[in-house]
N, C-alpha and C positions, 0 to 999 in steps of 0.2 A: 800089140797084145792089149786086149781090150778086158777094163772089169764089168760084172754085169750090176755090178753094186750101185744105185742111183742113191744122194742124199743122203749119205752116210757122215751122223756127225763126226767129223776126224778133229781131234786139236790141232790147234794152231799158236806158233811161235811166229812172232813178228819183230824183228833184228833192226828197223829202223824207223819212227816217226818224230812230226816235229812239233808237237802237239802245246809241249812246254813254250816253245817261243811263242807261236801264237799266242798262248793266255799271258803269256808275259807283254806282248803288246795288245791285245785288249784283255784286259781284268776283271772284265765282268764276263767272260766266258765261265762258261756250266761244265764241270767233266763230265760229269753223270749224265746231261742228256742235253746237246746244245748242237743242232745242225750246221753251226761255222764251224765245226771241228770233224773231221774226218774221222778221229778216236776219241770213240766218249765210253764210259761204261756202258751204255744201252747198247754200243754199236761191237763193244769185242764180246756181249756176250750173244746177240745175234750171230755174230760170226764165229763162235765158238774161243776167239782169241787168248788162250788160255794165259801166255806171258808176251807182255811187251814191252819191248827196250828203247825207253825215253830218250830221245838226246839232246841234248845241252846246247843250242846255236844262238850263236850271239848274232842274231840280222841286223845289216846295219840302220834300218830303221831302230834300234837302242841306240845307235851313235859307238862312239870307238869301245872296240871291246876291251874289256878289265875284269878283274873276279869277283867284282860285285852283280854284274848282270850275270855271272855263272851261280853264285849263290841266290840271288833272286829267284834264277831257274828251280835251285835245290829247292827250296821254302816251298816255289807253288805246287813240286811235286810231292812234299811230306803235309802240305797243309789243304789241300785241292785235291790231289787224286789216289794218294793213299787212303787218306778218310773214306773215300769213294766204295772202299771194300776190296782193294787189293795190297797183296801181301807183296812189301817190299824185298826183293833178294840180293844179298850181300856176300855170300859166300856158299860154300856146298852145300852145308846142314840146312841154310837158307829154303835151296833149291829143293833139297830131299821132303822137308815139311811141307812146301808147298806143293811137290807132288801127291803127297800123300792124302794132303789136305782137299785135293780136288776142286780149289780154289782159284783165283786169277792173282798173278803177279806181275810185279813190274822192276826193273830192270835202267838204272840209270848210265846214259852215257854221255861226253865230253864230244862235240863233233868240233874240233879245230882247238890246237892249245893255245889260239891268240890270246884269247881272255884270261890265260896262267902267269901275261906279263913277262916271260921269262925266269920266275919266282918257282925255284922248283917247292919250294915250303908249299908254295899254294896246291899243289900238284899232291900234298900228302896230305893236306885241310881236304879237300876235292875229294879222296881218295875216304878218309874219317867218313865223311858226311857220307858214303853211302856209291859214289860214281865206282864202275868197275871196268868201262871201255871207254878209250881215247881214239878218239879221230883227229890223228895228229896235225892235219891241215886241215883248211875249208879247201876251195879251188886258188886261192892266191899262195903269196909266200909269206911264210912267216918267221918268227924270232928262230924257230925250231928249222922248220926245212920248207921246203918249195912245195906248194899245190901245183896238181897236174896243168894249172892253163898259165902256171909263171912261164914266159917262152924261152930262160935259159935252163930249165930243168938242171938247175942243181937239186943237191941231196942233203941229207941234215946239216946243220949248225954242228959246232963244237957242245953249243949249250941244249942243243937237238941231241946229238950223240948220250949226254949226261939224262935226258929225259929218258928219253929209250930203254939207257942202263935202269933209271929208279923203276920204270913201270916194271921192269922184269925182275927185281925185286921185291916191289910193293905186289907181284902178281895182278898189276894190271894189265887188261885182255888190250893189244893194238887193232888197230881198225885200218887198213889202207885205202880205202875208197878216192878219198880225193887227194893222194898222195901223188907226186910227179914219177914219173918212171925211174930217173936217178936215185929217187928216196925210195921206192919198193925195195930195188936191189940191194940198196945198203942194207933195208933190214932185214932182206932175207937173210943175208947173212950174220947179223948181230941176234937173228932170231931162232940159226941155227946153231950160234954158238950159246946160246941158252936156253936151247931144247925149250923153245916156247913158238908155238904156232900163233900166227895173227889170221885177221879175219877180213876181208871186204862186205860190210856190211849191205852196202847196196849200192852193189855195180852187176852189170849184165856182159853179156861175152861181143867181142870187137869184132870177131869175124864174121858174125850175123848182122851186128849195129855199128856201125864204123863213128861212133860217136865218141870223144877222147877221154868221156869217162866211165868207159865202157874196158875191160880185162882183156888181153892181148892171151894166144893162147899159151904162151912160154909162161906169163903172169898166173892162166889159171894152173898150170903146170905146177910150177915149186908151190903154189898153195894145198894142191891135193896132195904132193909128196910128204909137206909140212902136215899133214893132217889138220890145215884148216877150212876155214868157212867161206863159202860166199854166198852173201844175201840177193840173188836174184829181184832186181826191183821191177814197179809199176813202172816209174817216170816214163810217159810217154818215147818220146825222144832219144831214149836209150833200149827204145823196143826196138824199135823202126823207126826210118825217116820218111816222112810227110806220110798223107792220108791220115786216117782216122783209126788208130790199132786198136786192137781188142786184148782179151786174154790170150786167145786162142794164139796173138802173131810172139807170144810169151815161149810159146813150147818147142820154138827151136832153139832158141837161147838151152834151156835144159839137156834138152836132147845136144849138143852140142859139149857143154859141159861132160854128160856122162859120157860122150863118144872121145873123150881126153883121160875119162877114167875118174871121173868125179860125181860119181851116183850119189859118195854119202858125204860129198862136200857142200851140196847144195841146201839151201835153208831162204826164208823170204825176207826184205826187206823192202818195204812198200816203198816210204818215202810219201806216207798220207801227213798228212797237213805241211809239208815241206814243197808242195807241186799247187800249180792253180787250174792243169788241166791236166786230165785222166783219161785212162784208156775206158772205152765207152760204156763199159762194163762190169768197172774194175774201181770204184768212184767213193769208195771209204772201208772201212775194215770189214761196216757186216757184210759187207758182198762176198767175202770170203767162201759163204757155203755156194756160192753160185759159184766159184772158183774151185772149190773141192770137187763140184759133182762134170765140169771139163775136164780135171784133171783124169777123175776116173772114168771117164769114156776111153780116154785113148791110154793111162799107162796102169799097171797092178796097182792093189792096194798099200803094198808091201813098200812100195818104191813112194809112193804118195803121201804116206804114216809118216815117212822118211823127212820126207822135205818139208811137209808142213809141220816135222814137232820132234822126230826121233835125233835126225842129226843136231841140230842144235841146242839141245837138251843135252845131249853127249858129250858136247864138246865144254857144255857150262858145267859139267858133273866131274870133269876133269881137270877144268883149267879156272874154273874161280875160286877165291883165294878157302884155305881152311881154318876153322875158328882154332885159334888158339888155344 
Protein backbone atom coordinates (compact mmCIF):
# COMPACT_ATOMS: atom_id res chain seq x y z
CA UNK A 1 0.00 0.00 0.00
CA UNK A 2 1.39 2.91 -1.25
CA UNK A 3 1.05 6.81 0.11
CA UNK A 4 0.70 9.43 -2.42
CA UNK A 5 2.26 11.92 -0.15
CA UNK A 6 5.89 12.95 -1.46
CA UNK A 7 8.24 15.18 1.10
CA UNK A 8 6.14 15.40 3.87
CA UNK A 9 8.14 16.78 6.79
CA UNK A 10 7.39 14.01 9.40
CA UNK A 11 9.54 14.22 12.83
CA UNK A 12 12.05 12.18 13.51
CA UNK A 13 13.48 10.44 16.82
CA UNK A 14 16.88 8.88 16.60
CA UNK A 15 17.63 6.09 19.45
CA UNK A 16 21.34 5.94 18.78
CA UNK A 17 24.54 8.01 17.88
CA UNK A 18 28.03 8.41 18.62
CA UNK A 19 28.62 11.83 18.21
CA UNK A 20 29.96 12.40 21.95
CA UNK A 21 32.92 10.00 21.52
CA UNK A 22 33.98 11.37 18.51
CA UNK A 23 34.29 15.18 19.97
CA UNK A 24 35.63 13.52 23.03
CA UNK A 25 38.49 12.29 20.66
CA UNK A 26 38.86 15.25 18.62
CA UNK A 27 37.88 18.51 20.72
CA UNK A 28 37.79 20.78 18.43
CA UNK A 29 34.92 19.38 16.70
CA UNK A 30 31.87 21.95 15.94
CA UNK A 31 28.19 20.46 17.02
CA UNK A 32 26.41 23.20 15.29
CA UNK A 33 27.93 22.64 12.05
CA UNK A 34 31.17 20.42 11.45
CA UNK A 35 31.08 17.76 8.35
CA UNK A 36 33.44 15.07 10.52
CA UNK A 37 30.23 14.59 12.40
CA UNK A 38 27.32 12.78 11.00
CA UNK A 39 25.10 14.91 13.88
CA UNK A 40 25.44 18.32 14.11
CA UNK A 41 22.60 20.87 14.60
CA UNK A 42 22.53 21.99 11.02
CA UNK A 43 22.18 18.32 10.04
CA UNK A 44 18.94 17.15 12.58
CA UNK A 45 17.37 20.20 11.72
CA UNK A 46 17.76 19.46 7.79
CA UNK A 47 16.43 16.17 8.70
CA UNK A 48 13.91 17.20 10.71
CA UNK A 49 15.57 15.13 13.79
CA UNK A 50 13.47 16.39 16.52
CA UNK A 51 15.03 14.25 19.68
CA UNK A 52 18.32 12.51 19.73
CA UNK A 53 19.73 10.03 22.04
CA UNK A 54 23.47 10.57 22.68
CA UNK A 55 25.38 7.67 23.82
CA UNK A 56 28.18 7.45 26.06
CA UNK A 57 31.14 5.04 24.44
CA UNK A 58 34.17 4.81 25.80
CA UNK A 59 36.38 3.71 22.40
CA UNK A 60 39.42 2.44 23.18
CA UNK A 61 41.20 4.95 21.42
CA UNK A 62 40.60 6.92 25.23
CA UNK A 63 42.48 3.83 26.64
CA UNK A 64 40.93 1.56 29.54
CA UNK A 65 37.51 2.64 30.26
CA UNK A 66 36.69 4.33 33.85
CA UNK A 67 34.05 7.08 34.89
CA UNK A 68 36.05 9.75 34.21
CA UNK A 69 35.92 9.40 30.14
CA UNK A 70 32.00 8.75 31.04
CA UNK A 71 31.80 12.19 32.77
CA UNK A 72 34.02 13.82 30.06
CA UNK A 73 31.31 12.54 27.79
CA UNK A 74 28.68 14.31 30.18
CA UNK A 75 30.51 17.87 30.30
CA UNK A 76 30.78 17.83 26.21
CA UNK A 77 27.18 17.14 25.95
CA UNK A 78 25.93 19.93 28.74
CA UNK A 79 28.74 22.25 27.47
CA UNK A 80 28.84 21.70 23.38
CA UNK A 81 25.53 20.56 22.42
CA UNK A 82 23.02 21.70 24.74
CA UNK A 83 24.21 25.33 24.27
CA UNK A 84 23.78 24.33 20.67
CA UNK A 85 19.74 24.96 21.24
CA UNK A 86 18.65 21.70 22.35
CA UNK A 87 16.51 20.86 25.20
CA UNK A 88 18.05 18.26 27.51
CA UNK A 89 15.41 15.48 28.57
CA UNK A 90 15.47 13.85 31.88
CA UNK A 91 12.27 12.74 32.72
CA UNK A 92 8.39 12.94 31.52
CA UNK A 93 7.65 16.54 32.26
CA UNK A 94 11.06 16.82 30.39
CA UNK A 95 9.51 15.23 27.42
CA UNK A 96 5.96 16.87 27.67
CA UNK A 97 7.77 20.56 27.38
CA UNK A 98 9.61 19.68 24.80
CA UNK A 99 6.95 18.57 22.84
CA UNK A 100 5.08 21.26 23.26
CA UNK A 101 7.90 23.44 22.86
CA UNK A 102 8.38 22.30 19.33
CA UNK A 103 11.86 22.28 19.86
CA UNK A 104 14.90 19.70 19.41
CA UNK A 105 16.11 17.69 22.31
CA UNK A 106 18.52 15.43 23.47
CA UNK A 107 18.49 12.37 25.32
CA UNK A 108 21.68 10.84 27.18
CA UNK A 109 22.72 7.31 27.22
CA UNK A 110 25.54 4.86 28.73
CA UNK A 111 26.47 2.27 25.74
CA UNK A 112 28.51 -0.42 27.84
CA UNK A 113 28.76 -0.20 32.01
CA UNK A 114 32.60 -0.86 31.56
CA UNK A 115 33.41 2.73 32.44
CA UNK A 116 30.94 2.30 35.92
CA UNK A 117 34.08 0.20 37.31
CA UNK A 118 31.77 -2.05 38.89
CA UNK A 119 30.92 1.09 41.36
CA UNK A 120 27.28 0.87 41.51
CA UNK A 121 27.51 4.64 43.34
CA UNK A 122 28.77 5.67 39.89
CA UNK A 123 25.74 4.31 38.30
CA UNK A 124 23.59 6.83 40.53
CA UNK A 125 26.25 10.00 39.86
CA UNK A 126 25.57 8.84 35.86
CA UNK A 127 22.11 8.51 36.57
CA UNK A 128 22.17 12.73 38.71
CA UNK A 129 23.90 14.02 35.86
CA UNK A 130 21.21 13.46 33.47
CA UNK A 131 21.97 9.52 31.62
CA UNK A 132 18.62 7.73 31.29
CA UNK A 133 19.55 4.36 29.12
CA UNK A 134 22.29 1.74 29.80
CA UNK A 135 23.72 -0.28 27.15
CA UNK A 136 24.75 -2.90 29.53
CA UNK A 137 27.68 -4.24 27.45
CA UNK A 138 29.73 -2.97 24.37
CA UNK A 139 30.35 -6.33 22.18
CA UNK A 140 33.00 -7.87 24.84
CA UNK A 141 32.45 -9.16 28.46
CA UNK A 142 32.31 -7.11 31.17
CA UNK A 143 32.34 -6.69 35.16
CA UNK A 144 28.46 -6.85 34.71
CA UNK A 145 27.75 -9.71 32.02
CA UNK A 146 28.88 -11.04 28.51
CA UNK A 147 28.66 -8.88 25.14
CA UNK A 148 27.21 -10.83 22.25
CA UNK A 149 30.90 -11.80 20.50
CA UNK A 150 32.35 -13.16 24.25
CA UNK A 151 32.31 -16.93 22.61
CA UNK A 152 31.14 -18.45 26.13
CA UNK A 153 27.95 -16.45 26.35
CA UNK A 154 27.52 -16.24 29.68
CA UNK A 155 24.80 -14.02 31.33
CA UNK A 156 25.13 -11.33 34.23
CA UNK A 157 27.64 -11.14 37.11
CA UNK A 158 26.28 -11.31 40.52
CA UNK A 159 27.45 -7.60 40.56
CA UNK A 160 25.56 -7.46 36.89
CA UNK A 161 22.42 -8.93 38.55
CA UNK A 162 22.74 -5.90 41.44
CA UNK A 163 22.93 -3.43 38.38
CA UNK A 164 19.89 -4.44 36.74
CA UNK A 165 18.02 -4.44 40.20
CA UNK A 166 19.31 -0.48 40.74
CA UNK A 167 18.40 0.64 37.14
CA UNK A 168 14.88 -0.73 37.65
CA UNK A 169 14.60 1.25 40.61
CA UNK A 170 16.45 4.40 39.67
CA UNK A 171 13.94 3.89 36.38
CA UNK A 172 16.60 3.56 34.23
CA UNK A 173 15.60 2.55 30.58
CA UNK A 174 18.01 -1.15 29.58
CA UNK A 175 19.22 -1.19 26.24
CA UNK A 176 20.24 -4.94 24.80
CA UNK A 177 21.84 -4.29 21.74
CA UNK A 178 25.07 -5.62 22.32
CA UNK A 179 24.10 -8.00 25.07
CA UNK A 180 25.10 -11.93 24.67
CA UNK A 181 22.04 -14.03 24.16
CA UNK A 182 22.38 -15.72 27.75
CA UNK A 183 22.22 -12.07 29.14
CA UNK A 184 18.95 -10.99 27.01
CA UNK A 185 17.19 -14.09 28.53
CA UNK A 186 18.08 -13.33 32.10
CA UNK A 187 16.69 -10.04 31.72
CA UNK A 188 13.75 -10.77 30.13
CA UNK A 189 12.94 -12.26 32.84
CA UNK A 190 14.17 -9.97 35.78
CA UNK A 191 12.41 -7.37 33.29
CA UNK A 192 9.22 -9.18 33.68
CA UNK A 193 9.44 -9.45 37.14
CA UNK A 194 9.55 -5.59 37.31
CA UNK A 195 7.06 -4.91 34.74
CA UNK A 196 9.78 -2.86 33.09
CA UNK A 197 10.31 -3.32 29.27
CA UNK A 198 13.87 -2.71 27.74
CA UNK A 199 14.94 -1.62 24.36
CA UNK A 200 17.37 -2.73 21.41
CA UNK A 201 18.37 0.43 20.49
CA UNK A 202 20.14 -0.37 17.33
CA UNK A 203 19.97 -3.83 16.11
CA UNK A 204 18.16 -5.11 13.00
CA UNK A 205 16.37 -8.60 12.42
CA UNK A 206 18.66 -11.97 11.92
CA UNK A 207 16.65 -13.61 9.63
CA UNK A 208 16.96 -11.16 6.95
CA UNK A 209 20.89 -10.22 8.12
CA UNK A 210 22.53 -13.21 9.56
CA UNK A 211 24.89 -10.87 11.33
CA UNK A 212 25.31 -11.74 15.34
CA UNK A 213 24.37 -8.45 16.12
CA UNK A 214 21.43 -8.56 14.62
CA UNK A 215 17.75 -9.87 16.82
CA UNK A 216 16.89 -13.57 16.35
CA UNK A 217 13.12 -13.75 15.90
CA UNK A 218 12.05 -15.47 19.41
CA UNK A 219 14.40 -12.10 20.60
CA UNK A 220 12.11 -9.81 18.54
CA UNK A 221 9.28 -11.72 20.03
CA UNK A 222 9.47 -11.25 24.03
CA UNK A 223 10.43 -7.62 23.22
CA UNK A 224 7.10 -6.89 21.38
CA UNK A 225 5.21 -8.94 23.99
CA UNK A 226 7.23 -6.75 26.57
CA UNK A 227 5.96 -3.61 24.88
CA UNK A 228 9.50 -2.60 23.97
CA UNK A 229 11.54 -1.06 21.38
CA UNK A 230 13.73 -1.78 18.63
CA UNK A 231 16.00 0.69 16.99
CA UNK A 232 16.13 -0.52 13.43
CA UNK A 233 19.77 0.63 12.45
CA UNK A 234 21.86 1.98 9.32
CA UNK A 235 25.18 -0.02 9.94
CA UNK A 236 25.77 -1.32 6.72
CA UNK A 237 26.57 -4.89 7.58
CA UNK A 238 23.63 -5.44 9.73
CA UNK A 239 21.46 -4.61 6.58
CA UNK A 240 22.95 -6.96 4.32
CA UNK A 241 25.98 -8.73 3.61
CA UNK A 242 28.41 -7.66 0.93
CA UNK A 243 27.47 -5.21 -2.16
CA UNK A 244 26.68 -1.82 -1.53
CA UNK A 245 23.09 -1.37 0.47
CA UNK A 246 21.01 1.25 0.22
CA UNK A 247 17.81 2.29 2.20
CA UNK A 248 15.64 0.65 0.20
CA UNK A 249 17.62 -3.24 1.31
CA UNK A 250 16.35 -1.57 5.07
CA UNK A 251 12.49 -2.34 4.49
CA UNK A 252 12.54 -5.97 4.77
CA UNK A 253 14.19 -5.82 8.10
CA UNK A 254 10.76 -3.70 9.03
CA UNK A 255 8.54 -5.51 7.23
CA UNK A 256 9.85 -8.63 8.86
CA UNK A 257 9.57 -7.12 12.33
CA UNK A 258 5.70 -6.29 11.72
CA UNK A 259 5.14 -9.69 10.08
CA UNK A 260 6.08 -10.99 13.95
CA UNK A 261 3.63 -8.33 15.22
CA UNK A 262 5.84 -5.44 15.89
CA UNK A 263 4.35 -2.45 13.93
CA UNK A 264 4.50 -0.25 16.95
CA UNK A 265 7.85 -1.68 18.25
CA UNK A 266 9.72 -0.36 15.81
CA UNK A 267 11.73 3.05 16.15
CA UNK A 268 15.44 4.18 14.45
CA UNK A 269 18.67 3.99 15.54
CA UNK A 270 21.32 5.10 13.07
CA UNK A 271 24.41 4.46 14.65
CA UNK A 272 25.76 7.82 12.76
CA UNK A 273 29.14 8.73 13.80
CA UNK A 274 29.67 5.26 15.57
CA UNK A 275 30.04 3.56 11.65
CA UNK A 276 32.81 4.75 8.99
CA UNK A 277 30.87 3.40 6.09
CA UNK A 278 27.18 3.92 5.07
CA UNK A 279 24.48 2.74 3.20
CA UNK A 280 24.95 4.80 -0.04
CA UNK A 281 22.28 6.91 0.72
CA UNK A 282 21.71 6.99 4.12
CA UNK A 283 25.32 9.01 5.08
CA UNK A 284 24.40 11.37 8.21
CA UNK A 285 20.99 12.51 9.84
CA UNK A 286 19.99 15.18 7.26
CA UNK A 287 19.29 12.44 4.80
CA UNK A 288 16.58 11.46 6.86
CA UNK A 289 14.01 13.46 4.71
CA UNK A 290 15.24 11.53 1.68
CA UNK A 291 14.56 8.54 4.00
CA UNK A 292 10.91 9.75 4.95
CA UNK A 293 9.90 10.24 1.35
CA UNK A 294 11.03 5.95 0.51
CA UNK A 295 9.41 5.18 3.34
CA UNK A 296 6.34 6.71 1.95
CA UNK A 297 6.32 5.35 -1.39
CA UNK A 298 5.92 1.97 -0.45
CA UNK A 299 4.19 2.04 3.31
CA UNK A 300 1.03 4.48 4.95
CA UNK A 301 1.69 7.51 6.54
CA UNK A 302 0.19 6.25 9.59
CA UNK A 303 2.65 3.45 10.05
CA UNK A 304 5.68 5.87 8.97
CA UNK A 305 4.52 8.93 11.90
CA UNK A 306 5.04 5.58 13.83
CA UNK A 307 8.54 4.58 13.46
CA UNK A 308 10.06 7.73 12.71
CA UNK A 309 8.58 9.53 16.08
CA UNK A 310 5.20 8.09 17.45
CA UNK A 311 6.55 4.80 18.99
CA UNK A 312 9.31 6.13 20.68
CA UNK A 313 7.86 9.04 22.11
CA UNK A 314 5.47 6.49 23.71
CA UNK A 315 7.38 4.42 25.11
CA UNK A 316 9.72 7.69 26.67
CA UNK A 317 6.19 9.11 27.98
CA UNK A 318 5.85 6.08 29.96
CA UNK A 319 8.84 4.70 31.14
CA UNK A 320 11.12 7.85 31.94
CA UNK A 321 11.50 8.46 35.33
CA UNK A 322 8.69 11.13 37.03
CA UNK A 323 9.76 14.42 38.69
CA UNK A 324 9.33 14.19 42.06
Amino acid sequence: MKSGVTRLKLKVVDFHCDALSKMRIHPDMDFNRDDRLDVTMERMKQGNVMLQCFAIFLSNKLGSPNVEHILDQIDIFKTKVIPSGLSPIRCAEDLEQWEQSGGLGGLLSLEGADGLEGNLHYLQICFDLGVRCLGLTWNHANWAADGILEPRNGGFTLKGLQLVHLCHQLEMILDVSHLSQKGFWELVELSEKARRPFIASHSNAYEICDHVRNLHDEQIQAIIRMDGRIGVTFVPWFVQKGGAPSSKDLLPHLEHICALGGEKAIMFGSDFDGIESYLCDLDHCGRYSDWIETLLKHYPERLVRGWLYDNAVAFLRMWLPKKE
